[in-house]
DSSP file (Angstrom, degrees, kcal/mol; ACC not computed):
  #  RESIDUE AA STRUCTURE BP1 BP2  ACC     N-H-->O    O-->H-N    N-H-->O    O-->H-N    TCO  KAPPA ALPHA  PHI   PSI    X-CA   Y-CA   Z-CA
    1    1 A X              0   0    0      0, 0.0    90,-1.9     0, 0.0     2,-0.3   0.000 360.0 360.0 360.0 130.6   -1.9   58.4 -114.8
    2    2 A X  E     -AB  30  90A   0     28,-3.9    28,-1.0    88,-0.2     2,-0.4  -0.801 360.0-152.7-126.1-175.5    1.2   56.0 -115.0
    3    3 A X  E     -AB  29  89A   0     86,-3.4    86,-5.5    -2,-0.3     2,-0.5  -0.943   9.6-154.0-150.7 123.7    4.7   56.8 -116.8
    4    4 A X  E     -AB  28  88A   0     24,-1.4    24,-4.4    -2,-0.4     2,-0.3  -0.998  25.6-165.2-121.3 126.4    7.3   54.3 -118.4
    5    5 A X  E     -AB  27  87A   0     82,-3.0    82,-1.7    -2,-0.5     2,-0.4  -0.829   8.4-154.7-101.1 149.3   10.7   56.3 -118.1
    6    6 A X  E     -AB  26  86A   0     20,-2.3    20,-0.9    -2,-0.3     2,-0.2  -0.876  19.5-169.0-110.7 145.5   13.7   55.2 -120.0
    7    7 A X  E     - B   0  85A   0     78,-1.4    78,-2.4    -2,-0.4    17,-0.2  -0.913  20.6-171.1-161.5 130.5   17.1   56.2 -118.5
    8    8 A X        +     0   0    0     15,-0.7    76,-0.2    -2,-0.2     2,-0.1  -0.244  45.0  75.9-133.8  50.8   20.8   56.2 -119.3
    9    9 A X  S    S-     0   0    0      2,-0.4    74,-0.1    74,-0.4    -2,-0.0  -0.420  83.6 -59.2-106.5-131.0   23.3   57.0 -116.9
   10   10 A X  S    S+     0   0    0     -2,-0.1     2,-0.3    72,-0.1    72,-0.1   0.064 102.0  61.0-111.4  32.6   25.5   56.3 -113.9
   11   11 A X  S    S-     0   0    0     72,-0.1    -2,-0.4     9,-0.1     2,-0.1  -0.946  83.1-119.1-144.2 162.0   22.7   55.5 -111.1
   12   12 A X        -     0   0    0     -2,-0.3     4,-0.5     1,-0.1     3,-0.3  -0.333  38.4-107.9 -93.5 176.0   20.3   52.8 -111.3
   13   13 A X  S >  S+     0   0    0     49,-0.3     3,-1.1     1,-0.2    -1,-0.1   0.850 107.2  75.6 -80.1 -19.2   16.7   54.5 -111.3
   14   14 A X  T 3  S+     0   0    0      1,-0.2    -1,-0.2     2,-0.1    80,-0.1   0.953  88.3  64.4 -73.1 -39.0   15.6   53.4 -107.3
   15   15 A X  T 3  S-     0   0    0     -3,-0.3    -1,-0.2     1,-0.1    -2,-0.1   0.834  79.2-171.4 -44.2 -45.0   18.0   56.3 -106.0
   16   16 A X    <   -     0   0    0     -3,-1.1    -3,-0.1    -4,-0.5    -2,-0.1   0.932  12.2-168.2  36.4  77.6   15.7   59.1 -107.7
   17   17 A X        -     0   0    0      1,-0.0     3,-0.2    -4,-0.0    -6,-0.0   0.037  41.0 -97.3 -59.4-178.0   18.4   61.6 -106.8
   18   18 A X  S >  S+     0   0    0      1,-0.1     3,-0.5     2,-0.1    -1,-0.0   0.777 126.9  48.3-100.3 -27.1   16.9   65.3 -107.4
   19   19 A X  G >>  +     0   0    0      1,-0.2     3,-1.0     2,-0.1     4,-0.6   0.238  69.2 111.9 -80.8  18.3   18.8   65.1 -110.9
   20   20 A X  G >4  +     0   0    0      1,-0.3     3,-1.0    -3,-0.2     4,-0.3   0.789  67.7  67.1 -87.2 -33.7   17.7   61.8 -112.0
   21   21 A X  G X4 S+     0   0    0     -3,-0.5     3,-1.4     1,-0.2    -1,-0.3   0.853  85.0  71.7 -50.2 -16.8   15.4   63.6 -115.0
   22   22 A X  G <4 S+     0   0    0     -3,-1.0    -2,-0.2     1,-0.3    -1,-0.2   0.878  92.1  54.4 -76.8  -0.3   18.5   64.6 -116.7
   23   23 A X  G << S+     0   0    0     -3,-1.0     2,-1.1    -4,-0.6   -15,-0.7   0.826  78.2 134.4 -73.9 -20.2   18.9   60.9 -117.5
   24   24 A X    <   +     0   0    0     -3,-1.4   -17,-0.3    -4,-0.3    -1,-0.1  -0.214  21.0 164.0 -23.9  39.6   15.3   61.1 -119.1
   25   25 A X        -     0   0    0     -2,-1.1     2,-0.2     1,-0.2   -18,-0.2   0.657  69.7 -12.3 -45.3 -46.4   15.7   59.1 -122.8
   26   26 A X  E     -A    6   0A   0    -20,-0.9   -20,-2.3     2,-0.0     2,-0.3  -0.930  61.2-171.2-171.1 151.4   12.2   58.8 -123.2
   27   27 A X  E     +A    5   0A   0    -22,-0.2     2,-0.3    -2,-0.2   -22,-0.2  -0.881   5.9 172.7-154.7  90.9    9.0   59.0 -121.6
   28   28 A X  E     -A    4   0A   0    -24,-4.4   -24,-1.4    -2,-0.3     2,-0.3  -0.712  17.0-137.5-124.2-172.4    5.8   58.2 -122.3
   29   29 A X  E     -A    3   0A   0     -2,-0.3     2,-0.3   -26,-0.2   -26,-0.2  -0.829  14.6-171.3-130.3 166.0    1.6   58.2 -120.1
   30   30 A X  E     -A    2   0A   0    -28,-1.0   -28,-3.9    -2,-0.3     6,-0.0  -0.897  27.7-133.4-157.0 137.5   -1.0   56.0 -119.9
   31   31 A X  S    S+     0   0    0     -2,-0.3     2,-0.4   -30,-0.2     3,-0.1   0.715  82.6  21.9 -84.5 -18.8   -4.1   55.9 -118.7
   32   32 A X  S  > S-     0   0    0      1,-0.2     4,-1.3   -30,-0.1     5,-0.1  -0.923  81.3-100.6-134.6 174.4   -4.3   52.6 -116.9
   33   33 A X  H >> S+     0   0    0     -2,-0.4     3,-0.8     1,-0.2     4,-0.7   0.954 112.7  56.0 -40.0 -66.4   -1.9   50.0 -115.3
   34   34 A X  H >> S+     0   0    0      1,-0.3     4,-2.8     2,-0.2     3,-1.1   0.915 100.7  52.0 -40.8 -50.6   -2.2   47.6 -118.5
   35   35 A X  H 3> S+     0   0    0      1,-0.2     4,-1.7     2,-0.2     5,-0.4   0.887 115.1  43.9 -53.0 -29.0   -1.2   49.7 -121.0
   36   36 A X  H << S+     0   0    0     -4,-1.3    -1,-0.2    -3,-0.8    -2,-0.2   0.451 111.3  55.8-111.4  11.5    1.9   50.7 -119.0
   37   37 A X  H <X S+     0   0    0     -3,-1.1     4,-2.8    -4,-0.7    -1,-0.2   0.787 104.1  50.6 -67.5 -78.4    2.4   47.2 -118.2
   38   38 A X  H  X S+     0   0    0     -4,-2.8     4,-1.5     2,-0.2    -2,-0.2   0.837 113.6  47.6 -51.4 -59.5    2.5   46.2 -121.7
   39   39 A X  H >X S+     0   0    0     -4,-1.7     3,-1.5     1,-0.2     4,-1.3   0.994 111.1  50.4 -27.3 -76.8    5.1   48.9 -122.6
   40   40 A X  H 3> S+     0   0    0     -5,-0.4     4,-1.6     1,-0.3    -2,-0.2   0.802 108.4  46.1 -43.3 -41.6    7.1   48.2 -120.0
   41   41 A X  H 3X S+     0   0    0     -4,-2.8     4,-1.6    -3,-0.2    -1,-0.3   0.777 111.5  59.6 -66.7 -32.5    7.3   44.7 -120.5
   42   42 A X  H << S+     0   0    0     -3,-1.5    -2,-0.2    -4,-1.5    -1,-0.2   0.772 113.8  33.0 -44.6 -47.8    7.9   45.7 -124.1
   43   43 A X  H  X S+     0   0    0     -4,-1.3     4,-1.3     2,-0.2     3,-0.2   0.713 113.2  62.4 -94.5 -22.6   11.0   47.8 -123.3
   44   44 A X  H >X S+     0   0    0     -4,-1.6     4,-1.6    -5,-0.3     3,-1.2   0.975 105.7  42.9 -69.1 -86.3   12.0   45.4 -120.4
   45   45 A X  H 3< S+     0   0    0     -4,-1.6     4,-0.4     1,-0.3    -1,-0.2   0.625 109.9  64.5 -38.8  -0.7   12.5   42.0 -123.0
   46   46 A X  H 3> S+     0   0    0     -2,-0.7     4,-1.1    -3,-0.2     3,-0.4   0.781 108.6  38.5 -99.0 -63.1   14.4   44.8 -125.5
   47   47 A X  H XX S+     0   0    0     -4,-1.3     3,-1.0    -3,-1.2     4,-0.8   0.862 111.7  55.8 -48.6 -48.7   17.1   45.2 -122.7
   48   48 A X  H 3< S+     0   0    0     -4,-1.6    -1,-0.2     1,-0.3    -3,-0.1   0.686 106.0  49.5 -86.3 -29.0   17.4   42.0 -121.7
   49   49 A X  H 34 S+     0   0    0     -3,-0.4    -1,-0.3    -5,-0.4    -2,-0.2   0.628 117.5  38.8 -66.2 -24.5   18.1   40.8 -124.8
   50   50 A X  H << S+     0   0    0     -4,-1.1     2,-0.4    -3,-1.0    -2,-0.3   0.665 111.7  60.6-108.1 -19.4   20.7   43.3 -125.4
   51   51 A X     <  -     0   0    0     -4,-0.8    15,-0.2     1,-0.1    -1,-0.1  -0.934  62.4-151.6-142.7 132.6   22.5   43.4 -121.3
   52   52 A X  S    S+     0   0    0     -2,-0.4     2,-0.4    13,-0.2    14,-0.1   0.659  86.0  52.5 -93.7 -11.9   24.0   39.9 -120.1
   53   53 A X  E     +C   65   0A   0     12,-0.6    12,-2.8     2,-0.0     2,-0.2  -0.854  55.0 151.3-139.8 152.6   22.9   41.9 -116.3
   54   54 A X  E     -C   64   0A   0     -2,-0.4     2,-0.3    10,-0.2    10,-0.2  -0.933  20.5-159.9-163.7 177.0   19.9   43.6 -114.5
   55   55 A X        -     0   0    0      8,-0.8     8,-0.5    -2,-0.2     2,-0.5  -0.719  10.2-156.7-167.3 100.7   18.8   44.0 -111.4
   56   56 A X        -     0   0    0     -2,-0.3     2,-0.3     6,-0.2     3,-0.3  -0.788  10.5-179.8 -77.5  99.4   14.8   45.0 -110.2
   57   57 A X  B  >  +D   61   0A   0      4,-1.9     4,-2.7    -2,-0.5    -2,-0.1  -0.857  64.4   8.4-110.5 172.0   13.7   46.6 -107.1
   58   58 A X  T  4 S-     0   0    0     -2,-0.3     2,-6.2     1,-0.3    -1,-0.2   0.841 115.9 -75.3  51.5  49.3   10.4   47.4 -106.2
   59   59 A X  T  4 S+     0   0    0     -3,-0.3    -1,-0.3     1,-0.2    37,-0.1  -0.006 125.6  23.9  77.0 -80.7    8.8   45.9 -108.7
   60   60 A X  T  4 S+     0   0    0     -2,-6.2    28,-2.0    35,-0.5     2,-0.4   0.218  84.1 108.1-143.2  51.0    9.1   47.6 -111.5
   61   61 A X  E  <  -DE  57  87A   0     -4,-2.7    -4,-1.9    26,-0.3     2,-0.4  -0.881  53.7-178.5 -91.3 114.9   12.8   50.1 -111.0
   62   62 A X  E     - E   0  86A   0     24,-2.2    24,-0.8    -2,-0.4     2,-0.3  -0.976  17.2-175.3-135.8 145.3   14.8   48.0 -113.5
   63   63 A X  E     - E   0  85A   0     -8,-0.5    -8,-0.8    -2,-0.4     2,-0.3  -0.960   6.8-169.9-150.1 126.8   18.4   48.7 -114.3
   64   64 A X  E     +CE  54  84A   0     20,-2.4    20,-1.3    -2,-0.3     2,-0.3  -0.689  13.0 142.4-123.0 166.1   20.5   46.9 -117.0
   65   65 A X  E     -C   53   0A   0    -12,-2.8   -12,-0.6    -2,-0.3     2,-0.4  -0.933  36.3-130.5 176.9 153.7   24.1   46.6 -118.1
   66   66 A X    >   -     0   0    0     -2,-0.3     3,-3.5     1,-0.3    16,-0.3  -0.995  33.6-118.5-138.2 145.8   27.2   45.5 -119.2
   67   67 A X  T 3  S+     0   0    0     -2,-0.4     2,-0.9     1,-0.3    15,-0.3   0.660 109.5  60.9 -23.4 -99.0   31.1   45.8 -117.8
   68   68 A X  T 3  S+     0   0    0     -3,-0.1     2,-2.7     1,-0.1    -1,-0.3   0.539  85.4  88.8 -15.6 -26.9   32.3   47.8 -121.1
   69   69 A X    <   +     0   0    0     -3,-3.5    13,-2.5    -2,-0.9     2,-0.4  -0.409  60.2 132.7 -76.5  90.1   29.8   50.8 -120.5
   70   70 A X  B     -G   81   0B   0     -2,-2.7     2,-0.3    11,-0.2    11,-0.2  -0.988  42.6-150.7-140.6 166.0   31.5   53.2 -118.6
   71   71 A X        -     0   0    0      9,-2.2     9,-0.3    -2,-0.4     7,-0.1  -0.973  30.8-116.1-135.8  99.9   32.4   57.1 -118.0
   72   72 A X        -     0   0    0     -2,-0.3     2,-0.7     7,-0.2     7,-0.2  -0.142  20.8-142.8 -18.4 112.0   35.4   58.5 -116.4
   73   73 A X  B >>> -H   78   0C   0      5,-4.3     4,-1.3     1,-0.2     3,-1.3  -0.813   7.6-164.8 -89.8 101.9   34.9   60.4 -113.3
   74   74 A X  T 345S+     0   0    0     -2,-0.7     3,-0.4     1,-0.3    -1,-0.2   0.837  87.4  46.1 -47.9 -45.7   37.1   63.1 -113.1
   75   75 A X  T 345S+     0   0    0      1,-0.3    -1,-0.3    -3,-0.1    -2,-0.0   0.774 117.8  42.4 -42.8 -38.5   36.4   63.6 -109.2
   76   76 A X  T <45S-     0   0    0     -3,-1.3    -1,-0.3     2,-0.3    -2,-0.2   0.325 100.8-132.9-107.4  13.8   36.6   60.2 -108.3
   77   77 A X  T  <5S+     0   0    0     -4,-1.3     2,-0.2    -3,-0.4    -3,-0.2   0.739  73.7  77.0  48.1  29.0   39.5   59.4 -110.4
   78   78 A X  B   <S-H   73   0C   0     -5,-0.7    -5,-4.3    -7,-0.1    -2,-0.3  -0.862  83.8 -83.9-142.9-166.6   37.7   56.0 -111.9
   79   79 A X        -     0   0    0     -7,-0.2     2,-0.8    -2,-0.2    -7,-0.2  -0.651  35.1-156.3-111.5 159.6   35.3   54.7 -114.2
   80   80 A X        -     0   0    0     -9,-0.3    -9,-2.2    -2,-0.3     2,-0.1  -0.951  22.3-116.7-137.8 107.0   31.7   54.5 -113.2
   81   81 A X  B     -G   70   0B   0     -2,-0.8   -11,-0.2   -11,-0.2   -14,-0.1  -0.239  29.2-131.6 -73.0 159.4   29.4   52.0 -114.8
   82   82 A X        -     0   0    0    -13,-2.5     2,-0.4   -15,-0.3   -72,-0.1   0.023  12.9-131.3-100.4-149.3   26.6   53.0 -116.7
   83   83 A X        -     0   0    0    -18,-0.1     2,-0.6   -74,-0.1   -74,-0.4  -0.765  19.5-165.8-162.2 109.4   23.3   52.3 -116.9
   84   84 A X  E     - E   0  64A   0    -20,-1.3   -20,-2.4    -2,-0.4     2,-0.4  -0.753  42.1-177.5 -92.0 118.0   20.0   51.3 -119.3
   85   85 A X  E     -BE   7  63A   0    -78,-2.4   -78,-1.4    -2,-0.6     2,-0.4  -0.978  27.8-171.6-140.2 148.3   17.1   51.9 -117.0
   86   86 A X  E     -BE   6  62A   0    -24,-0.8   -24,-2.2    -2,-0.4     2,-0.3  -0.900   7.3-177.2-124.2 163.3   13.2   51.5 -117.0
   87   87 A X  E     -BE   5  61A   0    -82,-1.7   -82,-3.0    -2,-0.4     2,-0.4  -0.980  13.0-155.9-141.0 135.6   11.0   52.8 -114.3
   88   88 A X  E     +B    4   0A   0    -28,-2.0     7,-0.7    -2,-0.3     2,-0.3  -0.983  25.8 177.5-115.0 137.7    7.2   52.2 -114.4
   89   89 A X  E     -BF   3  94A   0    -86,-5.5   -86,-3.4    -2,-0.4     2,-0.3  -0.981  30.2-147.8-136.2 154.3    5.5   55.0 -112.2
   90   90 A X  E >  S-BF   2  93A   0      3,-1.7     3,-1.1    -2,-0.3   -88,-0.2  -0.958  93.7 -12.1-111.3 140.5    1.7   56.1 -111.3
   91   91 A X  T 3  S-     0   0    0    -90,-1.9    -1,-0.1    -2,-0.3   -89,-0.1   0.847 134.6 -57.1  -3.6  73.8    1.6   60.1 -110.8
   92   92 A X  T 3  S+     0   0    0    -91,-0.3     2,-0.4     1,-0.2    -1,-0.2   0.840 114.6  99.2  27.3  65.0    5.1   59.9 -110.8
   93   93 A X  E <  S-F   90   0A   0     -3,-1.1    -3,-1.7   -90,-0.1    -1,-0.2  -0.945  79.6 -76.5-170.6 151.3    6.1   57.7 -108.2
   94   94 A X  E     -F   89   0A   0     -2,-0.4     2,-0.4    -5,-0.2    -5,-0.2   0.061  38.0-156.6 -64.9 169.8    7.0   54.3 -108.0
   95   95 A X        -     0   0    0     -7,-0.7   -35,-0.5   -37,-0.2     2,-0.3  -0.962   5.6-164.5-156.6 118.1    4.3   52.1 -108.2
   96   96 A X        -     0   0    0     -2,-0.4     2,-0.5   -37,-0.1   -37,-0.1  -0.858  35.2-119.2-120.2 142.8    4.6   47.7 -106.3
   97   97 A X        -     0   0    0     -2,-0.3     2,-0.1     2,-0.0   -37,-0.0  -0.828  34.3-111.1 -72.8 127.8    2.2   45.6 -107.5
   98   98 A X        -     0   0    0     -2,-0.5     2,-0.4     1,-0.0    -1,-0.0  -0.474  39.9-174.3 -90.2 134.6    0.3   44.7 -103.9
   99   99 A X        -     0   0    0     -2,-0.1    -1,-0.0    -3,-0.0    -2,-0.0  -0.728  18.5-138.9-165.2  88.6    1.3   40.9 -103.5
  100  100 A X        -     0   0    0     -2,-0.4     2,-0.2     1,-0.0     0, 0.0   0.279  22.3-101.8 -53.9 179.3   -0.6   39.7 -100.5
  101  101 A X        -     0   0    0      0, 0.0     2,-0.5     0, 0.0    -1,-0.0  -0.601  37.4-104.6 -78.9 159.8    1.3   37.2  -97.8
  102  102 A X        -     0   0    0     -2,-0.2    -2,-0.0     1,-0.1     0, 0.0  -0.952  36.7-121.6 -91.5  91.3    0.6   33.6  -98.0
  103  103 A X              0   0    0     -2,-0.5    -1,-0.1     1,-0.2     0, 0.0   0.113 360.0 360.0 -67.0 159.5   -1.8   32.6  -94.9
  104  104 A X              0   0    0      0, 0.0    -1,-0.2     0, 0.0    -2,-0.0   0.273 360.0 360.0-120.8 360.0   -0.1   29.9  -92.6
């Protein structure tokens, strides 16, 4: 089963902190890779269009943004940017496309 997460807060999704569902926006499963592909790419080109910056590990941990979003941290005494994220996962964990080496 794979999972496109949507995300809104102040870490980019690769950290997966132990609180990183309470960012949760939306969530939805699929039964194969394509389908959750196709989403994903869907929600991806939606962001990109809207956040002049982004930033991709692992494939497919995506984190988007712009300066102006941000939340006072009362602890740290500054502002902490925020964050638009998609995550594509298979049984909820991230999930690389396998992407052999190039023989020499």
């Amino acid at each position: 089963m794979y999972q496109v997460i949507a995300l809104y807060g102040e870490y980019e999704p690769w950290w997966f902190f132990d609180d990183w569902k309470d960012d949760i926006v939306s969530q939805n499963d699929y039964a194969t890779f394509q389908e959750a592909s196709r989403a994903y790419q869907q929600i991806y080109s939606e962001l990109e269009m809207q956040y002049p910056y982004k930033e991709t590990k692992k494939s497919y941990l995506t984190a988007f943004w712009n300066e102006t979003e941000i939340r006072y941290c009362e602890d740290c005494e500054d502002d902490i940017q925020l964050f638009h994220s998609i995550m594509l996962l298979k049984d909820d964990r991230p999930f690389e496309v396998f992407q052999p080496t190039a023989s020499k």
